[in-house]
C-alpha positions as CSV (number, residue, x, y, z in Angstrom):
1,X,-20.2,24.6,64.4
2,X,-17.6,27.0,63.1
3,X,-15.0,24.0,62.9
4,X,-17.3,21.9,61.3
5,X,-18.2,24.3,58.8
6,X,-14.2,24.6,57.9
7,X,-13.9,21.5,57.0
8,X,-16.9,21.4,54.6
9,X,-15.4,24.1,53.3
10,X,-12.2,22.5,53.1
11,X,-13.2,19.1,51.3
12,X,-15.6,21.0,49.0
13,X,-12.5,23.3,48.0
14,X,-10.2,20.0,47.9
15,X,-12.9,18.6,45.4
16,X,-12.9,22.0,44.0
17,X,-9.1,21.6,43.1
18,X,-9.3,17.8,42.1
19,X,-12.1,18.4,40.0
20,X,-10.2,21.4,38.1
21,X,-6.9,19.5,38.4
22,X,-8.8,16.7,36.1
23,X,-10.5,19.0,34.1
24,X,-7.1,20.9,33.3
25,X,-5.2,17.4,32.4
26,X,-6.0,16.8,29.3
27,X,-6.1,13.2,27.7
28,X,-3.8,12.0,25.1
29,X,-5.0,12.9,21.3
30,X,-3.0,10.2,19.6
31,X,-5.7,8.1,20.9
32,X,-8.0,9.3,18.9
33,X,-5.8,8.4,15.3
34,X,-4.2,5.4,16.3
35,X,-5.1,2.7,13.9
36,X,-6.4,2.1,10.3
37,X,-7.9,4.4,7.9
38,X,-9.8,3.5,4.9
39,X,-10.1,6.1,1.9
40,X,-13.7,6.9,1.2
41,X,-13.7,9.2,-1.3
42,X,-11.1,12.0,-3.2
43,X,-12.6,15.3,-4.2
44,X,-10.7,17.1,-6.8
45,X,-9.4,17.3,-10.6
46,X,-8.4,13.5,-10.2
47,X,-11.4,13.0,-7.7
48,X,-12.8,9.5,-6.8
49,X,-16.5,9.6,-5.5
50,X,-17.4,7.3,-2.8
51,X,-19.6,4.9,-5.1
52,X,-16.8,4.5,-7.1
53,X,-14.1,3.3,-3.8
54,X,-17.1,1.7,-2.9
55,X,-17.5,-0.4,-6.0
56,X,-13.4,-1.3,-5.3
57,X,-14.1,-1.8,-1.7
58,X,-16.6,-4.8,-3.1
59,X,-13.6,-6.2,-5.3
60,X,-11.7,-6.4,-2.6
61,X,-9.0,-3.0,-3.4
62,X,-8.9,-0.7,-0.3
63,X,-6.6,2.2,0.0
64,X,-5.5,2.2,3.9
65,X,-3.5,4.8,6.1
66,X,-2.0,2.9,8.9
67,X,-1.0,5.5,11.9
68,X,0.9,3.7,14.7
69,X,1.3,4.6,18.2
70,X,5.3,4.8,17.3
71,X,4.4,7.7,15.5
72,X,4.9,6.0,11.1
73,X,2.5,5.8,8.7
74,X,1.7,3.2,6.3
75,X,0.1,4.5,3.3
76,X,-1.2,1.5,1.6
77,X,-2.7,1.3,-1.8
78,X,-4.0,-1.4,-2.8
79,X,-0.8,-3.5,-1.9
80,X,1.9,-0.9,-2.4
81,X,2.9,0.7,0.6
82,X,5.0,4.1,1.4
83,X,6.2,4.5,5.1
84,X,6.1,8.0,6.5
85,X,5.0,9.7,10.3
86,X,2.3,11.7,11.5
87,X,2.3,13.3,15.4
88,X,-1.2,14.7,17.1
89,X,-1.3,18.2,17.0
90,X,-4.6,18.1,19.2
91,X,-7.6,16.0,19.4
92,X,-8.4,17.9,15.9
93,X,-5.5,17.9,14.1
94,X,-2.3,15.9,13.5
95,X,0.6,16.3,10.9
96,X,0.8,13.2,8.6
97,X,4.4,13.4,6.0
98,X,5.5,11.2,3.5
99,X,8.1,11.7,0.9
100,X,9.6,14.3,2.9
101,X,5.7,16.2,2.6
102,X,3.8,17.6,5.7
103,X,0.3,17.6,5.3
104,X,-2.2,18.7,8.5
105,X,-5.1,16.3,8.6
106,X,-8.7,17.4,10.1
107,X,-10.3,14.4,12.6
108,X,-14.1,15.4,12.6
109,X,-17.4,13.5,13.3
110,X,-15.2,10.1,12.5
111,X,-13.5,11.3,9.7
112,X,-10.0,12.3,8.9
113,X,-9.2,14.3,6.0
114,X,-6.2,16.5,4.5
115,X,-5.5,17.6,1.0
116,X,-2.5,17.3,-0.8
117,X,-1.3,17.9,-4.4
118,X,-4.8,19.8,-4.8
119,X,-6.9,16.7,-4.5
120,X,-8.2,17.2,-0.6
121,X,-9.1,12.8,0.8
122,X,-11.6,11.5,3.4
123,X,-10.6,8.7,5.1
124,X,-12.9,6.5,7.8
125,X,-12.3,4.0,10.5
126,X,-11.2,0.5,8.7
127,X,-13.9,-1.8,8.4
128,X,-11.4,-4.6,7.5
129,X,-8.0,-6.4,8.1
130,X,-6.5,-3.1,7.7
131,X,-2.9,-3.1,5.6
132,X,-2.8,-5.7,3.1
133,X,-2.0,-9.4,3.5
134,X,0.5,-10.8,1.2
135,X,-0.6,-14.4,1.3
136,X,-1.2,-16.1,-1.9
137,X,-4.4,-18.0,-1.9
138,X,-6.1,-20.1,-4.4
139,X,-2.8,-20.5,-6.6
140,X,-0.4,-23.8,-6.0
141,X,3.3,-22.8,-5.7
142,X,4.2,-25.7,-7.6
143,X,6.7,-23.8,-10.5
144,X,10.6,-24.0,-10.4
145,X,13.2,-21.4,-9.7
146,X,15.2,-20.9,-12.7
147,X,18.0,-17.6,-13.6
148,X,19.6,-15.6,-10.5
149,X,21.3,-12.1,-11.0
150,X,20.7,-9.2,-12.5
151,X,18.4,-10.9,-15.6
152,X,15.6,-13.1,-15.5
153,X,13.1,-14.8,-17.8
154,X,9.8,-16.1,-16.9
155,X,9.5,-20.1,-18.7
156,X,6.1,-20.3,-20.7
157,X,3.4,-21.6,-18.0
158,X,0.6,-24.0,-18.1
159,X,-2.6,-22.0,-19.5
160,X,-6.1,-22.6,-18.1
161,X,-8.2,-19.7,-18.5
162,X,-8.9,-20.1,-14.8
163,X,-9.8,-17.3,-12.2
164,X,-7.8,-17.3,-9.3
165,X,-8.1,-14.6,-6.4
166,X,-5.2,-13.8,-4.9
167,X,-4.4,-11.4,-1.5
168,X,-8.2,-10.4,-2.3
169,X,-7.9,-9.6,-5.7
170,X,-9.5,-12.0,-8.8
171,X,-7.4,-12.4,-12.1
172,X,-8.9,-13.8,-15.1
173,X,-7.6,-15.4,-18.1
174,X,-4.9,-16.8,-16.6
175,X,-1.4,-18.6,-17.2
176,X,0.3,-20.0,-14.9
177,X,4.0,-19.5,-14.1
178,X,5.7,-19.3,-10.0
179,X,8.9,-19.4,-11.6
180,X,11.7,-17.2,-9.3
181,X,13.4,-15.6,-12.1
182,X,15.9,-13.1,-9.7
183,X,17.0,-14.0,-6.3
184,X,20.1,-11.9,-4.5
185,X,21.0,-9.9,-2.1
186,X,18.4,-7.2,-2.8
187,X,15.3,-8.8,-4.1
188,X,13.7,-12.5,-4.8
189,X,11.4,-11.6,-8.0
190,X,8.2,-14.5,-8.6
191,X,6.7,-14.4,-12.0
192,X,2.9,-15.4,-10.0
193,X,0.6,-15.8,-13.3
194,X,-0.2,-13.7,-16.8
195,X,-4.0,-12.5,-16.4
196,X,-6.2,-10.2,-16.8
197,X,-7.5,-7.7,-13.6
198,X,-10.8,-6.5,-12.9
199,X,-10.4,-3.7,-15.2
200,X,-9.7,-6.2,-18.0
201,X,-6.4,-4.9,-18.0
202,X,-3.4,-7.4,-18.6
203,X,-0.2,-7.9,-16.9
204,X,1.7,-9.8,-15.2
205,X,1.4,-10.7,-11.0
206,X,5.1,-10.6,-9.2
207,X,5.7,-11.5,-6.1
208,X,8.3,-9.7,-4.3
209,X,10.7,-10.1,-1.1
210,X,13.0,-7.6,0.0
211,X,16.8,-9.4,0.9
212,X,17.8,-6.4,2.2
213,X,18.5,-4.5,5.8
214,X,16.8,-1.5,4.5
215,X,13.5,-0.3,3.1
216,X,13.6,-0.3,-0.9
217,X,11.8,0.7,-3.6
218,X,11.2,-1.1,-6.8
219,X,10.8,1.5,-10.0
220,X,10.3,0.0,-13.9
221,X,12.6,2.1,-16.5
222,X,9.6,3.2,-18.5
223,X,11.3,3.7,-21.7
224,X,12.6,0.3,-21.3
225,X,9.5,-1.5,-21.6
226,X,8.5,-3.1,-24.9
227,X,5.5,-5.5,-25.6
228,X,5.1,-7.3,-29.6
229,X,8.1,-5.1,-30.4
230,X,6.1,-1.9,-29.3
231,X,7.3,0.5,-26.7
232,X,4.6,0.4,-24.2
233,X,5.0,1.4,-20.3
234,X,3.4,-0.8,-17.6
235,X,2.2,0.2,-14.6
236,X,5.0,-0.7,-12.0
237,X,6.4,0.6,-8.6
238,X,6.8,-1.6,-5.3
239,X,7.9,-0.4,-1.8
240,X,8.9,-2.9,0.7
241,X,10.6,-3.1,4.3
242,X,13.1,-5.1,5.2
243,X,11.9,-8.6,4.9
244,X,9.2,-7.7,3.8
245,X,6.8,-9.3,0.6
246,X,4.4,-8.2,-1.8
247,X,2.2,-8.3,-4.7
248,X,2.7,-6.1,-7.8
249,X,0.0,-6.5,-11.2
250,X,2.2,-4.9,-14.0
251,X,-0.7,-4.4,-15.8
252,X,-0.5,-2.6,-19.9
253,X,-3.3,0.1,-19.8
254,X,-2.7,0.4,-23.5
255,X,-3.4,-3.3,-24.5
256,X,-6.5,-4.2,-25.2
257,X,-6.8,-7.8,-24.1
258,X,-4.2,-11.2,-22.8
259,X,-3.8,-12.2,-26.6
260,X,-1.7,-9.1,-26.9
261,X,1.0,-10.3,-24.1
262,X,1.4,-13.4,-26.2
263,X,4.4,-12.3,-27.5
264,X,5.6,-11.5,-23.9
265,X,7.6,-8.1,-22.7
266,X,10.7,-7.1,-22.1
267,X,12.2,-4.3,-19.8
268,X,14.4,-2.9,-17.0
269,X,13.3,-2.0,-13.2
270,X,15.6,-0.9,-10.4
271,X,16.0,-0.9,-6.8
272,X,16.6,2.5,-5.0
273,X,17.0,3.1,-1.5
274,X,14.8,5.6,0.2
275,X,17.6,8.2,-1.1
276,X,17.0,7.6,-4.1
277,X,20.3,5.9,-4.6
278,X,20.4,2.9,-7.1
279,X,21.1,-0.4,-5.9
280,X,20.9,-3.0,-8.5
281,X,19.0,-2.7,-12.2
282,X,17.8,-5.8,-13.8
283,X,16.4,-6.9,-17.0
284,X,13.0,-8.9,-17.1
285,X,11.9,-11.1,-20.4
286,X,8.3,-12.0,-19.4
287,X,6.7,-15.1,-21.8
């Protein structure tokens, strides 16, 4: 009886340990942020309610943070993308950097949140494709190539009016060009359409492709930029990965419809590395 209690004794204290032994090993947090992240709302002096990235939700504009399981982040918004990393911290926390920035982000009851710059951002589990596509749909591709280098010039383009949606995103009034107005070793530029966005803003759609072995970003010269004569900044920045292509509206905030673009724009934009170094500057003349 004594023996045979031992070895109760035993196995229970062997469960004992295996028990603990699991207990103690704890799982993997990454788990837990792996994936995409829609922004649901930013609280602060720039603050964005939820109704209101709702109501862009509807339109089809989401603002996704991509965390892989190799550790980078994709920060995507609305079609232009900045890369950075993020690590788990604990099942609670994980640092998230971009731009050379740490920020600590909070995972609680489904949500994760940080602040940074002041403005502190909620972000829940995509509901969607995640990161943007970059396929063109509704628009025929039937336009010409036409200058190469560091210039181009968009030819005038058959005007309908028409709506087209495009990677999710309706443009009115439009014109259309798909002429390839730069195309070299850094960047292939596509002059898409003229149009209008859902904010009745106009601009210009480009289409993008990076020709290079490193990650690039695209950055308009804002003093540059003249429309009817007028200096006038659009709204302009593209970052791409190797091979990578993408949308870009260059819209005019301070236009107040498509009749003012018909005397077209002109300006510069350049491509940096992620060093900021320049690698090429062109000159765009937009019909």
């Amino acid at each position: 009886m004594k023996k045979l209690a031992s070895i109760i004794a035993a196995a229970a204290m062997a469960c004992i340990l295996a028990f603990t032994a699991v207990a103690c090993s704890k799982s993997d947090p990454t788990e837990a942020y792996v994936g995409s992240w829609d922004l649901s709302e930013i609280t602060g002096a720039e603050g964005i309610s939820s109704d209101d990235m709702a109501l862009m939700e509807s339109m089809g504009l989401y603002i996704v943070l991509e965390l892989n399981q190799d550790g980078t982040a994709v920060l995507d918004m609305v079609g232009e993308r900045v890369s950075g990393t993020w690590s788990a911290e604990s099942e609670t926390e994980a640092t998230i950097t971009f731009d050379g920035a740490p920020v600590t982000a909070t995972l609680q009851d489904g949500k994760l949140s940080f602040t940074a710059d002041g403005e502190s951002m909620v972000f829940v589990p995509c509901t969607h494709n995640g990161v943007h596509e970059t396929s063109l749909d509704g628009l025929g591709a039937d336009g010409q190539g036409n200058d190469e280098g560091d210039s181009g010039a968009a030819a005038g383009g058959s005007s309908d009016g028409n709506s087209v949606t495009i990677n999710g995103e309706t443009y009115n009034n439009v014109t259309q060009y798909n002429d390839v107005i730069i195309d070299d070793e850094y960047c292939t530029v596509e002059v898409v359409l003229k149009g209008t966005d859902w904010a009745n803003d106009p601009g210009y759609l480009l289409l993008f492709t990076n020709n290079s072995n490193e990650p690039i970003n695209i950055v308009s010269d804002d003093s540059t930029w003249y429309v009817n004569g007028v200096e006038n900044p659009p709204y302009f920045y593209h970052y791409l990965e190797p091979g990578e292509q993408g949308y870009n509206f260059m819209y005019f905030i301070d236009l107040d419809g498509i009749d003012d673009l018909n005397g077209g724009a002109t300006g510069e934009f350049e491509i940096t590395n992620m060093y900021t170094e320049i690698l090429s500057e062109y000159t765009l003349s937009l019909a």
